[in-house]
N, C-alpha and C positions, 0 to 999 in steps of 0.2 A: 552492744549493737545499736541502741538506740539514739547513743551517743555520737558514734560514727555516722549515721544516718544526718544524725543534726549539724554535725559538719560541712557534709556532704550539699545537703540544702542551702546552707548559709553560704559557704563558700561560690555554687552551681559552676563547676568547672567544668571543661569543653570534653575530660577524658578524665581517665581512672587509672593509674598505670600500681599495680600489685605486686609486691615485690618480693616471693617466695612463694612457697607451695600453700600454707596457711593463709597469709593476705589475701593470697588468691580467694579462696573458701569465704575469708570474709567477705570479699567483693560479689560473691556470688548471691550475697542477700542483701544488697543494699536496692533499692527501689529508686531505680534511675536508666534510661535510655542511651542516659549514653556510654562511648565505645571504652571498652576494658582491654587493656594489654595488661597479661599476665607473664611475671617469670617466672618458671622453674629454675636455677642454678644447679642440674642435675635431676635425672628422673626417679619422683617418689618411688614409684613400682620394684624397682631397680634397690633402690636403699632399701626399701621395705623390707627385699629377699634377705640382702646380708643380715637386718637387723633378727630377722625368722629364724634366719639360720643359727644365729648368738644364740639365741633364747630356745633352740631345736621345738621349738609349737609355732605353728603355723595361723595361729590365733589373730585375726588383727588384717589379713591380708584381704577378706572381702570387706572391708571399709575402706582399706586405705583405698581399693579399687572405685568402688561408689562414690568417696570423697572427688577422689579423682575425676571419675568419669564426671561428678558436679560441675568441677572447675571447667574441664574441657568443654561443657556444653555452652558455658555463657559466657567462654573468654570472647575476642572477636580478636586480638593478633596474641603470638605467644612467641614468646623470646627464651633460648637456651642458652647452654654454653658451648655448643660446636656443633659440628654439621652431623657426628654420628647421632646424636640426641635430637637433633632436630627431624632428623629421616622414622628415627624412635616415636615423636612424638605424631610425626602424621598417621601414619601406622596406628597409635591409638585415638587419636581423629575421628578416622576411619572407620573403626570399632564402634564409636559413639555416634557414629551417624552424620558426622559433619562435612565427610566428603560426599553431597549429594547434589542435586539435578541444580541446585542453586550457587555453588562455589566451586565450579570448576573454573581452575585458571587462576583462582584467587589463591595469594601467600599466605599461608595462617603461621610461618613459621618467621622466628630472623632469630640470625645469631649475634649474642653480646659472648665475646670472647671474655677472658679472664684477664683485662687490662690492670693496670699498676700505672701510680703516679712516679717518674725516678726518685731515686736521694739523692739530695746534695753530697759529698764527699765527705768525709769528716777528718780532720789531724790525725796524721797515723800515731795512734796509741799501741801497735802491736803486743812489743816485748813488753812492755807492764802488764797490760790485760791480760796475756796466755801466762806469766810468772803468777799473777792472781788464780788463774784456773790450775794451777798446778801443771803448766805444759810449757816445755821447751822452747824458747823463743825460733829454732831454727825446726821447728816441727811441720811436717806438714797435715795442716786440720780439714778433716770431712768433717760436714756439718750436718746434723739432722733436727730438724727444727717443726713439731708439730705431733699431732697425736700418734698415738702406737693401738692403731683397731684393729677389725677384725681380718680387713683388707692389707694388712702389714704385711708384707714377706720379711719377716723378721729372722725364717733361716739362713735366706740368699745375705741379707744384712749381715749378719754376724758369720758366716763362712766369709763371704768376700771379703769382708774388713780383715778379719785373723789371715787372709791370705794375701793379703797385700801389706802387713804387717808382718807379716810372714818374710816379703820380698823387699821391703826397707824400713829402716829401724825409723827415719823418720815422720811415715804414715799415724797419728793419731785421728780418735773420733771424738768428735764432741757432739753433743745430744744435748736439746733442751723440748721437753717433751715426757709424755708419759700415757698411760693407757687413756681411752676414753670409755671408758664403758666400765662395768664391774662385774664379777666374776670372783668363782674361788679362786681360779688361776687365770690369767688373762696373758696375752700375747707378748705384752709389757711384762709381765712376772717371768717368762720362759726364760727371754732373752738375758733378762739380769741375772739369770741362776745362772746361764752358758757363761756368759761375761767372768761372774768367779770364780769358775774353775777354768777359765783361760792363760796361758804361757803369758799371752800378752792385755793380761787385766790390766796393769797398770796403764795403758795407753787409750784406757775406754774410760771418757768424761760422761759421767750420767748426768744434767743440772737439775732432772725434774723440770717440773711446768717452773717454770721463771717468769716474773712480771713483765710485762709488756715493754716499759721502758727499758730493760736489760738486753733487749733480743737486737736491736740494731746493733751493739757490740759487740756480739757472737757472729752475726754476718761483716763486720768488716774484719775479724782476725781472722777467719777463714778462708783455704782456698778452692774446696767447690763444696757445693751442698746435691745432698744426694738425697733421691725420692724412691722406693722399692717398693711394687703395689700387686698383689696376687690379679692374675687376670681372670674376671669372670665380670657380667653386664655392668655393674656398677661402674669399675672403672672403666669400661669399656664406651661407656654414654655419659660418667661423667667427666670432672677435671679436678686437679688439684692445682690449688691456689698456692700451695707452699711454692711452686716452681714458679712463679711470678712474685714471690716479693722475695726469693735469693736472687734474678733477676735485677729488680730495682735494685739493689744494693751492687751490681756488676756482678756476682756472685754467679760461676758456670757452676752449671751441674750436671751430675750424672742421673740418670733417667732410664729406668727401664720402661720397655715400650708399653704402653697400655691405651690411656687416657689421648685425645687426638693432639695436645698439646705436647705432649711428648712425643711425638714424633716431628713436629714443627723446632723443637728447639735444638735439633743439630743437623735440621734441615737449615735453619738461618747460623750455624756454625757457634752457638752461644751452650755451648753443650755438649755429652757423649749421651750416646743412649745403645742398652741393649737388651737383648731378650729377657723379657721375665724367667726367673729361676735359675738363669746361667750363671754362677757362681763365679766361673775362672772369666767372663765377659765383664762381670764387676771389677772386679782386682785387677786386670788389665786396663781397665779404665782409667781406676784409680792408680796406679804408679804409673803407666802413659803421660799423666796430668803431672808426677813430681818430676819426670825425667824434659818433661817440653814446655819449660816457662815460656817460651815464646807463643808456643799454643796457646797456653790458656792466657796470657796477655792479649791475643787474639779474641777469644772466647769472651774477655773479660768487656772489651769493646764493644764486642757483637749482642752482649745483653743489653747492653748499654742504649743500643743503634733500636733493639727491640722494642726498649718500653718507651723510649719515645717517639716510636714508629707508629706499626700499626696495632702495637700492644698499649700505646695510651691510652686514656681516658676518652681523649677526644675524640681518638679513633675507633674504639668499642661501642661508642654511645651514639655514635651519631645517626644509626638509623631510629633509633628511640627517638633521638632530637626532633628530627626531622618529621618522624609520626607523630610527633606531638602537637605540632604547628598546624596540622593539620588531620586529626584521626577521624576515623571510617569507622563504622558498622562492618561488620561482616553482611554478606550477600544474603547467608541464610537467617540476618535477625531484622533484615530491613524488613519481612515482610511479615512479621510473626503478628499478625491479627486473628480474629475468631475462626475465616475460614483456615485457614492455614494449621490451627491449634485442631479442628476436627479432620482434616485431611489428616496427622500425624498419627490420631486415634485411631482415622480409620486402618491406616498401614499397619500399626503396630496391633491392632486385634488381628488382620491377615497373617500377620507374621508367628503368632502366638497359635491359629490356628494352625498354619500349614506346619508349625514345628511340633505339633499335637499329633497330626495326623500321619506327620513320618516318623514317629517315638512311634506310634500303634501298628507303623510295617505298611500302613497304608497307601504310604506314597512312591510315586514312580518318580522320573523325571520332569515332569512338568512341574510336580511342586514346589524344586525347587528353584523354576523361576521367579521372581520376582517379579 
């Protein structure tokens, strides 16, 4: 910290802009005036649950809360990845005391969507690279590209796939990826058992996590990449990222609803999407997509039109930019001097009292005016 701090002085910039959930925390003990924009990429509280729920103890969840509630008191703007997250985060705002007599009216939220810079094109290598992977040059490849957690629907994954494998002999998967967490049995471990006692194991490419520079090769022999996410708050407040860089690479995919970005990408036609857990909605997707080249040469466009739309860089960031040039204090830290430090005391012993006195049964209606 101390190091950061002498940064921080040496440098004396105009703003602080913290770029995840810990940055944040850092930022919250550096001794400086000026304004903090904080990102979340997804809400702590939210990942916390699933992670509680991996580990079935619930150990850990009034810190990440406190941690929390740190960051939120001393940000002055805060940036998510969508509007569900962002609605989320005033809500706990709110909770912390910061929607008060001093910021109404004021934005504490903006959204930085989940922009992608595009790829250039590359030399079609197809038929070598799938003859390399052991697959059919006239195959058709679902992609899955990224971790297998807790939020996987890895059932809906492997019914849908075996039944659109089921409905053309063409349909292969390739996968580069694997569990992210560890367990005696993990999510990633179920699916590979199902996979070898499958009719159609031979047409399921497992690569494991693969080096980074390998993975643009797997998005251009492929023709959609698919994303499967159980619904519960996480995915619901957060995003995945996997669907913007099959995107950059033109890559449509199929999308089961959850995350708000999955509902956007076959709203702008670069995509299918359907209900989480629908099986035969999967499989339909997927042979839809071998039977209508023309679609998905459509679709293939339409990602294309995305990420250099308002899915670019330039376009994600620019209220960031723009708040940079010129950042604010928040309303409620312009005035935080000594009187204002004892008026908060004094609230918060009323509050401490009156929530005393109606735990004792004591209270009627009035006390819980404020």
């Amino acid at each position: 910290m101390p190091r950061l701090q002498a940064i921080l002085d040496r440098f004396d910039p105009d703003c602080v802009v913290a770029v995840d959930f810990y940055p944040a925390l850092w930022a919250t003990r550096l001794k400086t005036t000026r304004p903090i924009w904080m990102e979340f990429y997804g809400d702590p509280l939210t990942i916390s649950q699933v992670a509680r729920f991996r580990s079935g103890s619930d150990q850990g969840i009034g810190t990440t809360i406190a941690l929390m509630r740190a960051a939120l008191m001393r940000g002055d703007v805060f940036s998510v990845c969508g509007a569900p997250q962002a609605h989320m985060l005033v809500g706990e705002l709110a909770m912390c005391g910061r929607l008060n007599s001093r910021t109404l009216g004021y934005e504490f939220t903006r959204v930085i969507a989940p922009g992608t810079p595009p790829v250039s094109a590359q030399e079609e290598q197809r038929t070598e690279r799938l003859t390399a992977l052991g697959i059919p040059p006239d195959a058709f490849v679902v992609l899955w590209c990224g971790g297998y957690n807790t939020w996987t629907d890895a059932d809906t994954l492997y019914s849908g796939l075996v039944a659109a494998m089921a409905g053309n002999p063409r349909v292969h998967f390739l996968s580069a990826g694997a569990s992210t967490y560890q367990a005696s049995e993990t999510v990633y471990d179920r699916f590979i058992k199902r996979i070898q006692s499958c009719t159609y194991a031979d047409r399921f490419h497992l690569l494991g996590w693969r080096p980074w520079q390998e993975i643009a090769a797997l998005y251009q022999v492929s023709d959609v990449g698919v994303s499967i996410d159980a619904v519960h708050y996480e995915t619901i407040y957060g995003t995945r990222t996997r669907l913007m860089e099959m995107l950059a690479y033109g890559l449509p995919v199929i999308t089961s609803y959850g995350c708000e970005l999955s509902y956007q990408i076959p709203v702008k036609g670069a995509g299918i999407g359907f209900v989480s857990g629908d099986v035969n909605g999967f499989a339909k997707a997927i042979l839809d997509s071998v039977s209508s080249p023309d679609v998905l040469a459509n679709m293939r466009q339409a990602a294309r039109d995305m990420v250099l739309g308002e899915w670019s860089f330039r376009a994600t960031t620019a209220e960031l930019r723009a708040w940079v040039c010129t950042p604010k204090v928040a309303p409620d830290h312009k005035m935080d001097d000594a009187r204002s430090q004892l008026l908060r005391l004094k609230y918060r012993l009323r509050t401490y009292t009156r929530l005393f006195l109606w735990r004792l049964g004591l209270s009627g209606q009035r006390w819980t005016q404020s």
